[in-house]
N, C-alpha and C positions, 0 to 999 in steps of 0.2 A: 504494500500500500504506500503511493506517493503522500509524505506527506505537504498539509497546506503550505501555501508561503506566507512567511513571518506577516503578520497584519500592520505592521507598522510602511511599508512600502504606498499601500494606496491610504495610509494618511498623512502621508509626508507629499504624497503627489497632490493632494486637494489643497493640505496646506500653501504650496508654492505654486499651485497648476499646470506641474511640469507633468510631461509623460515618465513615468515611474512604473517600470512592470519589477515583477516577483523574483526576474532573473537578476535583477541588478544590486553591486553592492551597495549600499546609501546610509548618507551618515545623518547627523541630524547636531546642531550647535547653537545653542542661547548664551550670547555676549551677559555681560554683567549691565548691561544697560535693557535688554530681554529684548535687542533682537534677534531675529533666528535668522539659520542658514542650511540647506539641505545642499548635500553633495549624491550626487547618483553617475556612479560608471557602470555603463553598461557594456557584458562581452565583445571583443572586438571592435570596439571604436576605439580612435587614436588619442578623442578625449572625452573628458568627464564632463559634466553640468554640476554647475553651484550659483545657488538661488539664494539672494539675501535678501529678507524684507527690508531693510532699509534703503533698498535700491527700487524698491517696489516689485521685487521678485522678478524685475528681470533676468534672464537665463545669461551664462558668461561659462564662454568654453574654457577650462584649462585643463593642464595637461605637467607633465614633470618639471618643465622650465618654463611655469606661468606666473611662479611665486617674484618678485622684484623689492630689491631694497633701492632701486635708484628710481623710485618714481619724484615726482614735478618739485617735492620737497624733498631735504634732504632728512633723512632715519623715516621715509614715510614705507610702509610695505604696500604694495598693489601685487592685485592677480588681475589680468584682464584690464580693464577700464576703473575698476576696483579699488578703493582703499579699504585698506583692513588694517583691525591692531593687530599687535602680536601675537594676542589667545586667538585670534581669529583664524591667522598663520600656520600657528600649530596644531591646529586642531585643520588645516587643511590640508598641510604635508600626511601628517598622518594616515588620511581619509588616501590621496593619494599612493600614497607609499604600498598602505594594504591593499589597495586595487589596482595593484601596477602588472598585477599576472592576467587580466583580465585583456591588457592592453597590447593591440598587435604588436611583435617582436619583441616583447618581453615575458620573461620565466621566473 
């Protein structure tokens, strides 16, 4: 017997209203200010999606070399278009890091 897929996948997809199936790995992050942020990699794409509310859940591709310390200010971190703090960072390498076998040419 197949079992179900973890239920939190289609409430992270309503939460952001990104496409989110059952196959994918997805993370889910509330900053200390209680915005959120869901990350979803799914099998064989080259990259991930990560969805911030305080961007208004627009969708922003990244991928292993998305993270940047040299964005428009100096000690500011961006992914994508992005500003993020540092918890924000770490909890996306992370997200990244575990979902890197998922991702063409990588083991």
């Amino acid at each position: 017997m197949k079992d179900a897929p973890p239920a939190i996948q289609p409430l992270l997809a309503k939460l952001c209203g990104g496409d989110i199936s059952g196959e994918d790995y997805v993370g889910y992050f509330m900053n200390e200010h209680g915005e959120e942020l869901v990350f979803a990699q799914r099998r064989g794409d080259k990259k991930a999606q990560l969805w911030h509310s305080d961007a208004d859940w627009e969708m922003f591709q990244v991928g292993d070399h998305s993270l940047r310390l040299d964005g428009p200010v100096e000690g500011v971190i961006t992914v994508a278009d992005l500003i993020i703090d540092r918890s924000e960072a770490t909890w996306l390498s992370s997200c990244l890091a575990a979902s890197r076998h998922l991702r063409p040419g990588r083991a």
